[in-house]
C-alpha positions in Angstrom: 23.2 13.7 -26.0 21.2 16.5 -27.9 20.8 19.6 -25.8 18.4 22.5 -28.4 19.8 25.9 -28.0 16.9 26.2 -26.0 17.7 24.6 -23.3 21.6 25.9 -23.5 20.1 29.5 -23.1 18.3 28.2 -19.8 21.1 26.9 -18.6 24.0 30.0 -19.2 21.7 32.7 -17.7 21.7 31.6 -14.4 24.5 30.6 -12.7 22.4 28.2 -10.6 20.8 26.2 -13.4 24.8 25.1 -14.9 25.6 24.1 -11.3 21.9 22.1 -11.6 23.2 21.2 -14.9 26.6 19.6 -13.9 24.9 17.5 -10.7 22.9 15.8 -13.3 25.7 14.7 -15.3 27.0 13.0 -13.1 26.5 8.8 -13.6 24.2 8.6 -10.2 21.7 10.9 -11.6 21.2 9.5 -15.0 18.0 8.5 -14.5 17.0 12.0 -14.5 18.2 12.0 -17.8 16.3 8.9 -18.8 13.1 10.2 -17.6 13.5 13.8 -19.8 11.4 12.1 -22.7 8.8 10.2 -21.2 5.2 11.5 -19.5 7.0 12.3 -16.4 9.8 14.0 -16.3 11.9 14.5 -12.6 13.7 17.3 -12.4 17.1 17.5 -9.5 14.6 20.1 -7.7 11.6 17.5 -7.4 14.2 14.4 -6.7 15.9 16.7 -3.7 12.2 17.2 -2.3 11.2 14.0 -1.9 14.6 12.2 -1.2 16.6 14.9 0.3 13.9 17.3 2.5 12.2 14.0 2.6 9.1 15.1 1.4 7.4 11.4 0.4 10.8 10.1 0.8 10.2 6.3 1.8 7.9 5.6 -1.8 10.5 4.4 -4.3 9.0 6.0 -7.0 8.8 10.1 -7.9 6.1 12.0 -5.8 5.4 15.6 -5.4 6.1 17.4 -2.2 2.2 17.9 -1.5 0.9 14.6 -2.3 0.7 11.9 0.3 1.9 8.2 0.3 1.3 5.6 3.1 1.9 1.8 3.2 4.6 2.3 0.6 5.3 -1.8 1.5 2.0 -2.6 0.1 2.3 -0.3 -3.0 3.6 -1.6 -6.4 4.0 0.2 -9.5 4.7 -0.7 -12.8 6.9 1.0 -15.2 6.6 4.3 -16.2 3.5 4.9 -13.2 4.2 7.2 -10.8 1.1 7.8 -8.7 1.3 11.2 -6.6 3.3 12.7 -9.6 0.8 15.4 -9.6 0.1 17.6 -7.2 -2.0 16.8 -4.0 -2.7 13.3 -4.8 -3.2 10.5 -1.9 -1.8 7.3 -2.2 -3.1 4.8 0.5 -1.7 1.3 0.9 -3.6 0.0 4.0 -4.1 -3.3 1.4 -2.0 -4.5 -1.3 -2.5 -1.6 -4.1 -1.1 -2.5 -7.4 -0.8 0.0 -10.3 0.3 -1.0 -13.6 2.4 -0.2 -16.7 2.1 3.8 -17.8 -1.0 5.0 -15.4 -1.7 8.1 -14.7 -2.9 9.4 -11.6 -4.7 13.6 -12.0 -4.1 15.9 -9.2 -6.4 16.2 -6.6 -7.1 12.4 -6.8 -7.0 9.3 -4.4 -6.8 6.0 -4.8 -7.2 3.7 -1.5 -6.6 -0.1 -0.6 -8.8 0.2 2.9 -11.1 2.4 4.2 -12.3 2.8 8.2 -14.5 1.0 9.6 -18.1 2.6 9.6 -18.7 1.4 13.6 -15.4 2.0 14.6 -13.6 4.7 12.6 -10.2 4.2 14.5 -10.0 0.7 13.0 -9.0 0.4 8.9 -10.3 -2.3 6.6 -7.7 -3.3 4.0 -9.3 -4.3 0.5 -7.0 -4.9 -2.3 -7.5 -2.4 -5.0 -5.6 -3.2 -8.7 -5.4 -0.5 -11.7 -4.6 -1.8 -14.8 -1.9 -1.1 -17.3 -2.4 2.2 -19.7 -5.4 3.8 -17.3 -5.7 7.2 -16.3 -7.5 8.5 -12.9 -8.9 11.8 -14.0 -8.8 15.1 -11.6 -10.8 15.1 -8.4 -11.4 11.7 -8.5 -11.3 8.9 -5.8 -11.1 4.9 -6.1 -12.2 3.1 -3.3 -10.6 0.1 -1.8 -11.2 -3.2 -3.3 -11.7 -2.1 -6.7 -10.1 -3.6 -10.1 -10.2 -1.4 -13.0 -8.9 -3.4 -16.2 -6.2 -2.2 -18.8 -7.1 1.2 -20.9 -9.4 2.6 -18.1 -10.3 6.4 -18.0 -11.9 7.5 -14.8 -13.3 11.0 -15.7 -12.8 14.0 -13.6 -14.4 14.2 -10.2 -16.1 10.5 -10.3 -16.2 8.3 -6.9 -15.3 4.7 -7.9 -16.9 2.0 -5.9 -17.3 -1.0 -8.1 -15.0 -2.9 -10.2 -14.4 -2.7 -14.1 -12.1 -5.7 -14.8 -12.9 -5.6 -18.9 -11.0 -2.4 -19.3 -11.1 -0.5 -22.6 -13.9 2.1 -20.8 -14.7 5.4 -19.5 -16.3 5.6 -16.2 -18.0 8.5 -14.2 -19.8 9.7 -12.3 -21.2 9.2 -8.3 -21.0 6.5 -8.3 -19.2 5.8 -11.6 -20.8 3.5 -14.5 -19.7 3.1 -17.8 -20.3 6.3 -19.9 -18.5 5.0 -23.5 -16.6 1.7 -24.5 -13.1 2.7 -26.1 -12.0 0.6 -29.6 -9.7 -2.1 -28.6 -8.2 -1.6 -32.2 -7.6 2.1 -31.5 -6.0 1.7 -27.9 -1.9 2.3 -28.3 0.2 0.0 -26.1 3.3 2.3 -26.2 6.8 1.3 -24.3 9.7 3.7 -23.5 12.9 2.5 -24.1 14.6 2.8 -21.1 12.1 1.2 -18.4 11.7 2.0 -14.7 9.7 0.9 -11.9 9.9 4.4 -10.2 13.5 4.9 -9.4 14.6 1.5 -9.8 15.7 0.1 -13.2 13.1 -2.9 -14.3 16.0 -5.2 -14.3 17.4 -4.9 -10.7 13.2 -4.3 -9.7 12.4 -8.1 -8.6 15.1 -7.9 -6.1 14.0 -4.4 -4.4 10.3 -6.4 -4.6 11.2 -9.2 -2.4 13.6 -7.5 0.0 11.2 -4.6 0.9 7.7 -5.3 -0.6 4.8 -7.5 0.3 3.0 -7.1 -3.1 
């Protein structure tokens, strides 16, 4: 492994951050090192919030201590898509909520499967709500249960999402959001990282977790 002299001079100058340093060596936390070069990187401090102090600590993928998750069993993300990554995000699987490959989620965002009933507001609706694969949910921005947003969608900052955009390749905004540009399907990058997750798990033991603890 390369480590710059950079990152050697963080390490030395607090005692601290070379105890840090040798926890993550060890083989249970490699996938620390695996996420280092991708969009997300998890850091031992984040990972001991969420699955230590239990902050978030029954969604099986990274989420920051002041974002909120519930109906993780309803939830699936694909790989690299950690929704709730940034800060105070809300993550709500009332339905089934599926989010795919490399998605971004902005703080201050939400994306719902369900919403309360407008006579009865104890009582919650679920509606399936699907983002596609390489989309991005800008900041201040909320998706409404029931929607599909197709591959390559960019919801801008501070829109309210109430209808579905299945074609993809778009940017929406707006209250409500409509289409404010079409993106160039020949200009759209389907990257892959080399070492794939779905969340924690590795994509290869990931169909297993699925059926054991999922219903999506």
């Amino acid at each position: 492994m390369n480590i710059t002299k950079e990152k050697i001079l963080h390490i030395v100058k607090n005692p601290f951050n070379i105890f840090i340093w040798m926890i993550t060596r060890l083989p249970y936390f490699k996938f620390l090192r695996d996420f280092e070069h991708t969009n997300y990187p998890v850091t031992f401090t984040f990972w001991f919030n969420q699955k230590v102090l239990g902050k978030n600590k029954d969604a099986y993928w990274p989420v920051h201590k002041s974002s909120r998750v519930v109906g993780v069993q309803n939830i699936y993300v694909g790989v690299g898509t950690f929704p709730g990554y940034q800060r105070n995000v809300y993550i709500q699987g009332t339905g089934k909520l599926y989010f795919g490959d490399y998605t971004g989620v902005a703080q201050n965002s939400g994306v719902l499967s369900g919403n309360h009933d407008m006579y009865d507001h104890r009582k919650l609706s679920a509606k399936d709500t699907t983002i596609g694969s390489y989309c991005w949910i800008g900041m201040n921005s909320v998706v409404l249960g029931g929607v599909t947003l197709g591959n390559h969608t960019i919801v801008a900052a501070g829109s309210v999402v109430t209808k579905s955009f299945p074609e993809g390749n778009c940017v929406i905004g707006g209250v409500p959001a409509k289409v404010i540009k079409r993106l160039d399907p020949e200009q759209l990058v389907d990257y892959e990282y080399k070492i794939k997750y779905h969340g924690y798990i590795k994509q290869r033991d990931f169909e297993k977790f699925r059926k054991k603890n999922l219903n999506v």
